[in-house]
N, C-alpha and C positions, 0 to 999 in steps of 0.2 A: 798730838793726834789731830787730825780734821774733821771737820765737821761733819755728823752722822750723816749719810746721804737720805733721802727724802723717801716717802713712800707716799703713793696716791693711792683711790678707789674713782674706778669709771663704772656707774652703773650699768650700764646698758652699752650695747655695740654700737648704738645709735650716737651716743655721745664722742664715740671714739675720735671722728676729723675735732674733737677740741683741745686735744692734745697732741705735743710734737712725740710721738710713741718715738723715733731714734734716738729721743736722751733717757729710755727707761731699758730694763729689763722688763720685759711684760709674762704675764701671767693669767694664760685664757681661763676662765673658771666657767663650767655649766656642768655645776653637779646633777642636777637631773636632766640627760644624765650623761651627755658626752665625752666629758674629761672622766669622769668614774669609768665609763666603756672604756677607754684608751688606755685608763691606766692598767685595767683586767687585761685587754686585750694584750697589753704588754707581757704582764706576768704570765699568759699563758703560754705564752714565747713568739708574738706575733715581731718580725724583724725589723717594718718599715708600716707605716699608717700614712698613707696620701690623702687627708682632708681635699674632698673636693667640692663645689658649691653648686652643680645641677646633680641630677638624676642621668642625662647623657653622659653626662662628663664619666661617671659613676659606673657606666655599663662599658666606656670603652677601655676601662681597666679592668676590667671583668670580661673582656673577648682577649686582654693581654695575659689573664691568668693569676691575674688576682681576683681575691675573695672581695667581697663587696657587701657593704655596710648601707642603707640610707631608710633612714625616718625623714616622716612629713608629718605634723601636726600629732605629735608624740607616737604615732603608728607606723611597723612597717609596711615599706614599700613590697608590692609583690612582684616576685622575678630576681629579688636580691638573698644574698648567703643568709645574711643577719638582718635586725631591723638596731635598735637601741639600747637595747637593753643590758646590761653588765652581766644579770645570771645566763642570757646566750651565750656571751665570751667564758665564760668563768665555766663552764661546760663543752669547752671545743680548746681541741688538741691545735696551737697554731706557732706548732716550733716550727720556725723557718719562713712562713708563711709570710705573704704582702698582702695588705687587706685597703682598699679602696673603700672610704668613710666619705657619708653626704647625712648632716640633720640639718633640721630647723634652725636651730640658733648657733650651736657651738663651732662647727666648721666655719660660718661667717667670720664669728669672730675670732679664728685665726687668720682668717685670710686679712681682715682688718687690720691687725697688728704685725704684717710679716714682715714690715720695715723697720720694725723696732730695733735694742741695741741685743737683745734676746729675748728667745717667746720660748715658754717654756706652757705645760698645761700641768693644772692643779685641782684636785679634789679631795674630800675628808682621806680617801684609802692610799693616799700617798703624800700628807700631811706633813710627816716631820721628815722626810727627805726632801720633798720642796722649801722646808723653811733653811734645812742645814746648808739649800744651794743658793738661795737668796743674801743670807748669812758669808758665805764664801765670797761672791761675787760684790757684795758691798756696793751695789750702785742703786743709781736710783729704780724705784721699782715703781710699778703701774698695774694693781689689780684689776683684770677686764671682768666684770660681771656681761659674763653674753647675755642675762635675760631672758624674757620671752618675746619675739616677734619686736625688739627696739624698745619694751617696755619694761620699767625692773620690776624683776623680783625677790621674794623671801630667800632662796635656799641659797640664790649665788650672791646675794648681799651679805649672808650671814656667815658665809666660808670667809671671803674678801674679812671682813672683821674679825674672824678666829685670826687669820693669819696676821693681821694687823694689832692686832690685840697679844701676840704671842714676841712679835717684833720691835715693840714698842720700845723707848729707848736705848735700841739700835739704831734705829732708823728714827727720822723727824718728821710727823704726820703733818699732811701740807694742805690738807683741804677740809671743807667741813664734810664733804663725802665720806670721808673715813670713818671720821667721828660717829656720823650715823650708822656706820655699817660696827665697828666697835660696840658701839650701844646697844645694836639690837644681839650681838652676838653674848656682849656682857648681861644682859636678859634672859637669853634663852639659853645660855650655854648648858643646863644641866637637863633643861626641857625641847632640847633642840625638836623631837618629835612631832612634840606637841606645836610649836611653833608651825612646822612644814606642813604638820595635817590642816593647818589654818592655810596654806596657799592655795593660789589659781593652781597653779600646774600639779597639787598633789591632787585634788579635783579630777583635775584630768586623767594622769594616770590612774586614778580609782575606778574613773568610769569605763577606761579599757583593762581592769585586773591586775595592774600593774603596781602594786603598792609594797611587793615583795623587794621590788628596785628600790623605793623610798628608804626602805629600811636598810639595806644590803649600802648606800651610798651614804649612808649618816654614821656608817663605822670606821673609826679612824686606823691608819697605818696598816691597811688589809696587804697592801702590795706595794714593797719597798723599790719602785721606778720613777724616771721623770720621764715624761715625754720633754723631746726637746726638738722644736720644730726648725730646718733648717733647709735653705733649697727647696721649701712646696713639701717634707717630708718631714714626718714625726719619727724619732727614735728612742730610745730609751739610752738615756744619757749615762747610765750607768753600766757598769759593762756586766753586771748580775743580776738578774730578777730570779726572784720566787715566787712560787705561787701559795 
């Protein structure tokens, strides 16, 4: 047998140019709440998710007839279909549907890693289908914590460590980044709540009402998809989703 291939943690999208992202499998992570949206959006039977990184960009797939997506500073934008939120998606019928996506953080960091060896996006509600692809694919892997605004945070340090913590002698953990993101997942893993109600950005979404999303993204394996981003486009790598 060969050597187990390697797994990292990149806290923040800021960190990203420190790594050659073409020798990983990458793994965008922004539980609150982008990657949890994408994954709902998926289930609901949305066909194609074009991450795009302005608000223009955003409107002029939305004059081509796509639905359109974008948060700024955890709030939606006005003039768009959705803002961020996963209970939006998880409430809209989008079988068939192309949905044009712009946030804060999580869209950067796919555009960040699109030269990787694969970008795949992850969060608690499609948990053990991202680990069985990771598993499958056997290479090296590169967990992207998008963060807030280039800074880390709790929620996607602590997924990055669930998944790293679940993988573990499969894979050979190659930085101390991991370690601390294992740690704090090996922590909290039974209080994970408690843990997030302590964050900046649960803060924030409490102060715009939004704390029903916190809860709704801390539940594991809600929506059996992967997003698998390919050519600027997100799909569900699977050829079945349910909701």
């Amino acid at each position: 047998m060969g050597a187990a291939p390697i797994l990292r943690v990149c806290l923040t999208t800021a960190l990203i140019p420190t790594f050659e992202v073409r020798e990983y499998v990458a793994v965008v992570i922004d539980i609150l709440r982008a990657t949890t949206s994408f994954c709902v959006a998926m289930a609901r039977g949305a066909s194609e998710i074009v991450p795009v990184r302005s608000l223009q960009e955003c409107r002029r797939y939305g004059r081509q007839g796509y639905l359109t997506a974008a948060e700024r500073g955890a709030q939606k934008v006005p003039g768009f279909h959705f803002g961020n939120s996963p209970l939006e998606f998880l409430e809209a019928d989008l079988r068939g549907k192309k949905l044009a996506f712009t946030t804060t953080n999580g869209t950067r960091a796919l555009w960040a890693v699109r030269n990787a060896r694969e970008v795949v996006a992850g969060a608690f509600v499609n948990m053990s289908v991202l680990l069985d692809f990771l598993r499958q694919q056997a290479q090296p892997v590169l967990l992207v914590c998008a963060g807030w605004k280039d800074h880390v945070n709790i929620e996607d340090t602590l997924f990055a460590g669930a998944v790293a913590t679940h993988l573990e002698g499969e894979f050979r953990i190659a930085d101390d980044a991991t370690l601390i993101a294992m740690s704090l997942y090996q922590q909290a893993e039974r209080r994970k709540r408690y843990y997030i109600q302590h964050s900046a950005h649960f803060d924030r979404l409490l102060a715009l009402g939004m704390q029903k999303d916190v809860k709704y993204a801390l539940h594991r394996d809600l929506h059996p998809v992967l997003p698998y981003y390919q050519n600027g486009i997100l799909i569900n790598a699977l050829q079945e989703s349910h909701v």
